[in-house]
C-alpha positions, 0 to 999 in steps of 0.5 A: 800730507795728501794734496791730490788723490789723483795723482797718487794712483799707480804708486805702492809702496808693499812694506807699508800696504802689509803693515796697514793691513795688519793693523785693519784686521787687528782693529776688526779682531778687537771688535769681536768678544773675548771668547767664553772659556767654560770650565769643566769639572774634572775628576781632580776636583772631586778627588781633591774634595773627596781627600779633604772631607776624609781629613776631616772625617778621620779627625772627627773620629780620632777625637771622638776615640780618645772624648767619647764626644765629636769636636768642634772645627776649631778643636780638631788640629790637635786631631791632625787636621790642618789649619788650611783645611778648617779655614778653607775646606769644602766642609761648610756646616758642621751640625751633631745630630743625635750621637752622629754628626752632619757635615754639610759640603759645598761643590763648585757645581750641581755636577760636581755635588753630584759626583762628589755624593758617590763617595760618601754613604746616603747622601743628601743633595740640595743644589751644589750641596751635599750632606751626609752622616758620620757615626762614631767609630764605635757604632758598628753593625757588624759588632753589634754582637760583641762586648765592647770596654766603651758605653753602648746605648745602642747594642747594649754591648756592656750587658750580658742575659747570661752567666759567664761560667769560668770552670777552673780558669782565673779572672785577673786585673780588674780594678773593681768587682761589683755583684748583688751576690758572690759565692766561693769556696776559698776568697784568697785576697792580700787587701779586701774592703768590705763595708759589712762584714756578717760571721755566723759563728766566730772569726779566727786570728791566727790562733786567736779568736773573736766570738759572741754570745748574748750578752756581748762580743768575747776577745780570746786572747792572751793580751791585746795591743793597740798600736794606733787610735781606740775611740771608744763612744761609752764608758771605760771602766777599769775597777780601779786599775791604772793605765800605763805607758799611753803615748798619746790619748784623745778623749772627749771626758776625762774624770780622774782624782790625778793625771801625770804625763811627761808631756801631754796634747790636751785640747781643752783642760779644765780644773781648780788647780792646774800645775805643770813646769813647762805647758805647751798649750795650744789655747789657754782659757783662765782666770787664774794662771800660774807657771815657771815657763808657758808656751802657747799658740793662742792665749784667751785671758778676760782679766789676767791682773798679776803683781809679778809676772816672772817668766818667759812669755811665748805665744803665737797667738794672744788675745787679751782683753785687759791686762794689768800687771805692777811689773813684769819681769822676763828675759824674753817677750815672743808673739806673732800676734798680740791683740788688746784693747788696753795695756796698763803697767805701772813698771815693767822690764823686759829684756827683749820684745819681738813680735809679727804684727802688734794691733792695738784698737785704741791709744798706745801711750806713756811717758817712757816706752822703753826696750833694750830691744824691741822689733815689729814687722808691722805696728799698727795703732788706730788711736794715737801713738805717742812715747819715745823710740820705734823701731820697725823692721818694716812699715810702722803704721798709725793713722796719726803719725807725722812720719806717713805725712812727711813721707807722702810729701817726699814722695810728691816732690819727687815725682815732681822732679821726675815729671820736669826731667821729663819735659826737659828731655823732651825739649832737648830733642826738639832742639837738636831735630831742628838742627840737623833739619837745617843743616840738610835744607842747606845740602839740598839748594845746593843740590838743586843749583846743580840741577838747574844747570844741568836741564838747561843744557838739556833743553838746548840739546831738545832744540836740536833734535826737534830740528832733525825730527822735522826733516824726518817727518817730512819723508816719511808723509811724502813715502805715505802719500805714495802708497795712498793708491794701494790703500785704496785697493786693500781698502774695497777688498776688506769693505766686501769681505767685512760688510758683505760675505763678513768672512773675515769677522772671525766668529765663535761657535753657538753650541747648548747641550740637553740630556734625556734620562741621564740621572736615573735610579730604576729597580733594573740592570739596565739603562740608556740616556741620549744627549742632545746638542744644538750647533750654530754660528758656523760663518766659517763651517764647524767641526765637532765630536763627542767624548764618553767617558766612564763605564758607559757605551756609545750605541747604535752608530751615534755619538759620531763626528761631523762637519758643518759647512759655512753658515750652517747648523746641525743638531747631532746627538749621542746615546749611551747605554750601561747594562748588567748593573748589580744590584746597589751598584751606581755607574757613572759617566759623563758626554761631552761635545767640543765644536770648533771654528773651521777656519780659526780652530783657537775658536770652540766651545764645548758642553758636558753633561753627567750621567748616573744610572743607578741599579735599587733593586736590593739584593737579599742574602742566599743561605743554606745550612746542614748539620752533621752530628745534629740527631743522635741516640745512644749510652752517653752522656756527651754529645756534639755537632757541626753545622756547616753553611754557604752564604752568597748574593751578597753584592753590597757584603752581608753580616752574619750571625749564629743563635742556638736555643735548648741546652746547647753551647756552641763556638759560633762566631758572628762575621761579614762579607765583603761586597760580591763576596761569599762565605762558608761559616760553621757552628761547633755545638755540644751538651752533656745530656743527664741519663734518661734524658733528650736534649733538643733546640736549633742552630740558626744562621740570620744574615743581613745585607750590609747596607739594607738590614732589614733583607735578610735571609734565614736557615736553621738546623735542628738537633736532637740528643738521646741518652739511652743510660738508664737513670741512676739517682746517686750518680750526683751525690757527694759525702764528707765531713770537716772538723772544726778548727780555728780556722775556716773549715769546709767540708772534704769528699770522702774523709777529713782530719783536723786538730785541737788543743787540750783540753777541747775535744773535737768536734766533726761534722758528717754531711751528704748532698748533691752540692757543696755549701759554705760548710756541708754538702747540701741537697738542692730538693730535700724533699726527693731524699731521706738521710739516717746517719749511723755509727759514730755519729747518729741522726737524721737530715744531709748533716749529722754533728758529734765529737771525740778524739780518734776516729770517728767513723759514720755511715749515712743510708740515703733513701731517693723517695721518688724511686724509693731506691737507698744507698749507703756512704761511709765517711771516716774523720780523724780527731787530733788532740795535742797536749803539752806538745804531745798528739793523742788520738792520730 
């Protein structure tokens, strides 16, 4: 309590002046604005954005491998992405266009959009956003010209503009063949399916045979065996002979005075007078039946009136419209259905009555229905049931019986029953909650009898201690009335440190940052960009520096620290500069200034901004060949070369690849470079050159800049292959000769034997051409030759046909009639006769 300020100058109390001092300044700081932290996009970030979107791209693909078709988002955890990143991800648009697809990414900031954009290929920036194309894994560039097992729209990787020619080597595993046209020598196959099978002559079975003439197909053999089904669309005519030991025959017509079978599968058998002892027929339709024994599927009868029905009754099926018997007398009654509209019997006795289901449309009544034994799995009647005894062993159902009406009472009542159970349940539940409510209401007064007892002692040991803080209060008003003065005093310094000088007000440095030319994509090598900083509200000076990082350099004695005294402001800047950028190459950097509180250093603030410089100058590939072997004359028929090259200039990696025109072939493999790279590719070329003949073309090399096709560069090497040997007509011709056998025969170079049964005589045939056809050798230009056989066989054309047993000996005088040059061939042939075992004529 302060009574008079006067009288309190000349007494402090330090312990308390600190405190209040304290507690002033404290008050001042929480005046002040909470500082502004900006955050910095760092290179974590990107990197973390970068590692998702390839988890994302890495599942696309996966999926597209195995669908040949991209996923959507939610598809593609069972491609390894995870679940966290489809429901927090970066990506934020998912889009297919065309056969790619688009992916959209959201950056926290245009600056880290804009750092993020150098990881992906061609991308487009909109603000924060970036979005870029993901191809599928099988839209390469670089293999465009190979063959691939996948559909390739784009390359047209499936199709070959050549033949394959395989010389002797084999084609295996393959699961279909398809062609408009084969040829071959020998088809060797364990199964072959053809839809149309064309024999010019006759077809051989071992030692059997199927010809043709006219009049129609001959069979020659000793007997013929038909093991599985002969359908036959015309007549069978048999002159009157008989057909023997038939396990089984389907006709659609079968005319015949008698048929015996032991047993018989008919589907429809028609005739005046039908006996069998035991018929087993799937559907019976008659008007007149007669049998010891009769089992049957289904049985359609539209009167069957019989005064006796002696036997066995069997069948899964039975329709009948009426049916009327005097008696009926059988051991056994069997069906699995029985439909009919009226069954009339004056007596009947039957031993046993089973059935599946019984349905009958109208009434069933008598007076007695009687069975030693009768069961239904299900009885229906639509009418009214009347009679004796049922029994079932299931349902027993009728739309007028007193037995469903008394079952659906029962079950009424019973649910009754169980309904109340309910509700008396229920009841006994509430009845024991109650109780146990009481019995806890009762432990409760008690609990607060006790505690009524207990705060009334505390407030008696309240009352003392609020006597003893009085005291104590007292004392501490009189120690603060002494150390009033020393208030007084702190209290002027503050008043001029706060309101006049306001140093004491600590104050957070102004700072803003602007760039000239940091984003720059120029056709050069070489860039500079300057930032510009402003610095104010220095009320206790400022300190601040500048930070560059990346590829770029500071320049010209700028981007230096300094000092800013108290109440001033600066505007310092920092240049920066990249140079020798390759062509396509983009650097990146960023400049960053943080400017601190001379006095309270925890007090800053800082700016960055990005740099880009990026080189578009795109770089075309360098390439030179050469050729060693590429021109050449002499005596031979073979020829070969290398054509060696060097490829560099390839900053962003180039693909190359070979073509070759004329006649040559070549081993040339297609193939890229790596970026900065270079390569040195060659070419194997060789050619068979006909005699008298030159062979000519090129071999070029096109490679491409990888990233910008449509840079490329070109070099080529011509060839040119003389064959200085004379030319010589019958260097391509081919003689022989083949002897016609039960097999497929073709013909053999030189000579050929074969062998023929008694009392056949031989049959060869000569032949002379520049190919081998299906049987003789053939003339590709028949109007360039002119054959005339003689000797054992005679004639004129490449083919000359005769017979015998023995040898037969034929000289073919070939004429090439553009040079009128001849030549002769002779060709021997070897006939084998074999009677009763024993050869003539080898």
């Amino acid at each position: 309590m302060v009574k008079n300020r006067s009288k309190q100058m000349g007494s402090t109390i330090p312990s308390y002046v600190g405190i209040l001092l304290m507690v002033s300044v404290g008050a001042w700081y929480a005046l002040e604005n909470s500082q502004t932290v900006v955050s910095e996009q760092s290179n974590k970030l990107v990197m973390s954005m970068k590692g998702q979107v390839m988890q994302r791209i890495n599942a696309l693909q996966s999926c597209y491998h195995e669908t040949r078709d991209w996923c959507a988002p939610n598809e593609l955890e069972t491609y390894g992405l995870p679940t966290d990143a489809i429901n927090n991800s970066f990506v934020v648009d998912q889009l297919k266009s065309g056969g790619d697809v688009k992916l959209t990414v959201q950056a926290p900031s245009i600056e880290a959009a804009m750092a993020f954009s150098k990881h992906v290929m061609e991308p487009e920036l909109n603000g924060p956003q970036v979005t870029f194309t993901v191809k599928p894994p099988t839209d390469s560039d670089i293999l465009k010209n190979q063959l691939q097992r996948y559909a390739d729209t784009r390359h047209q990787r499936n199709s070959l503009e050549s033949n394959i020619e395989m010389g002797t080597r084999n084609v295996k595993n393959f699961e279909v063949a398809r062609a408009s046209k084969g040829e071959f020598q020998e088809l060797n196959s364990g199964r072959q399916l053809t839809a149309k099978l064309e024999v010019s002559r006759k077809l051989s079975l071992g030692s059997n045979e199927i010809g043709f003439n006219d009049e129609g197909v001959l069979f020659d053999a000793t007997s013929t065996n038909i093991s599985g089904q002969a359908n036959i669309n015309g007549d069978l005519e048999l002159n009157n002979n008989d057909i023997d030991g038939i396990n089984e025959a389907h006709v659609s017509e079968l005319l015949t005075n008698s048929l015996a079978a032991s047993t018989g599968v008919i589907s429809e058998l028609k005739g005046d007078n039908v006996k069998y002892d035991n018929g087993n027929i799937t559907t019976v339709t008659s008007y007149k039946y007669v049998s010891d024994t009769f089992n049957t599927e289904q049985m359609k009868v539209v009167d069957l009136n019989s005064s006796n029905i002696n036997s066995n009754f069997q069948a899964d099926n039975a329709s009948i419209d009426e049916l009327n018997f005097l008696n009926a007398n059988g051991q056994n009654w069997k069906y699995n259905t029985s439909n009919t509209n009226q069954l009339v019997s004056k007596n009947s006795s039957v031993g046993m009555a089973d059935g599946q289901n019984m349905a009958v449309q109208t009434d069933m009544r008598g007076q007695t229905i009687k069975a030693n034994s009768g069961r239904f799995t299900s009885a229906s009647v639509l009418g009214l049931t009347a009679g004796g005894d049922f029994y079932s062993n299931d349902d027993f159902v009728t739309s007028k019986s007193s037995v469903n009406r008394n079952l659906s009472s029962l079950v009424n009542q019973d649910s009754a029953i169980s309904n109340n159970t309910s509700s008396i349940n229920n009841t006994k539940g509430k009845i024991n909650t109650a109780g146990r409510d009481i019995a806890s209401n009762e432990s409760a007064i008690a609990k607060n009898e006790r505690d009524a007892s207990t705060n009334r002692n505390a407030i008696d040991n309240n009352k003392r201690d609020i006597a003893t803080n009085e005291l104590d209060i007292d004392n501490v008003a009189k120690r603060l009335d002494n150390s009033a003065d020393e208030l007084g005093l702190w209290q002027d310094r503050l008043d001029k440190c706060m309101y006049q000088t306001q140093y004491c007000i600590p104050q957070d440095p102004s700072l803003s940052l602007s760039c000239i030319g940091c984003s720059q994509a120029e056709p050069q090598a070489s860039f500079t960009a300057t930032a510009l900083a402003t610095i104010s509200a220095c009320r206790q000076g400022c300190t601040y520096s500048w930070v560059v990082t990346g590829a770029l350099s500071k320049s010209g004695g700028t981007c230096a620290s300094g000092t800013i005294p108290r109440g001033g402001s600066a505007t310092p800047s920092c240049k920066v500069t990249k140079s020798n950028i390759l062509p396509q190459d983009t650097v990146t950097g960023s400049i960053k200034i943080e400017v601190n509180n001379s006095h309270y250093t925890d007090r800053m603030d800082s700016k960055i901004v990005s740099v880009t410089f990026k080189n578009t100058t795109i770089p075309r590939p360098t390439v030179n060949t050469s050729c060693s072997g590429c021109n050449s004359s002499r005596s031979s028929s073979s020829f070969n070369a290398l054509v060696t090259s060097s490829i560099s200039n390839c900053p962003q990696g180039c693909n190359y690849s070979w073509s070759i025109s004329g006649g040559a072939s070549g081993s040339c493999s297609s193939g890229s470079v790596t970026a900065g790279g270079s390569a040195s590719p060659s070419c194997s070329i060789s050619g068979n050159v006909a005699d008298a003949s030159t062979m000519s073309g090129n071999v070029s090399l096109v490679v491409t800049n990888s990233v910008s096709p449509s840079y490329s560069a070109q070099d080529s090497e011509s060839y040119s292959w003389q064959n200085t040997t004379p030319s010589n007509p019958f260097n391509g011709l081919s003689y022989g000769c083949w002897v016609d056998t039960a097999a497929y025969d073709q013909a053999s170079f030189g000579s050929c034997d074969g062998r023929v049964e008694a009392p056949r005589l031989g049959s060869a045939i000569f032949s002379v051409g520049d190919y081998l056809g299906a049987e003789n050798f053939n003339f590709s230009n028949s109007s360039q030759w002119s054959v005339i056989w003689s000797g054992a066989c005679t004639g004129s054309g490449n083919s000359c046909t005769t017979g015998g047993v023995g040898d037969l000996i034929a000289t073919a005088t070939v004429t090439h009639i553009p040079t009128g040059s001849t030549k002769t061939f002779t060709v021997w042939a070897n006939i084998c006769q074999i009677r009763n075992g024993e050869a003539t004529g080898c």
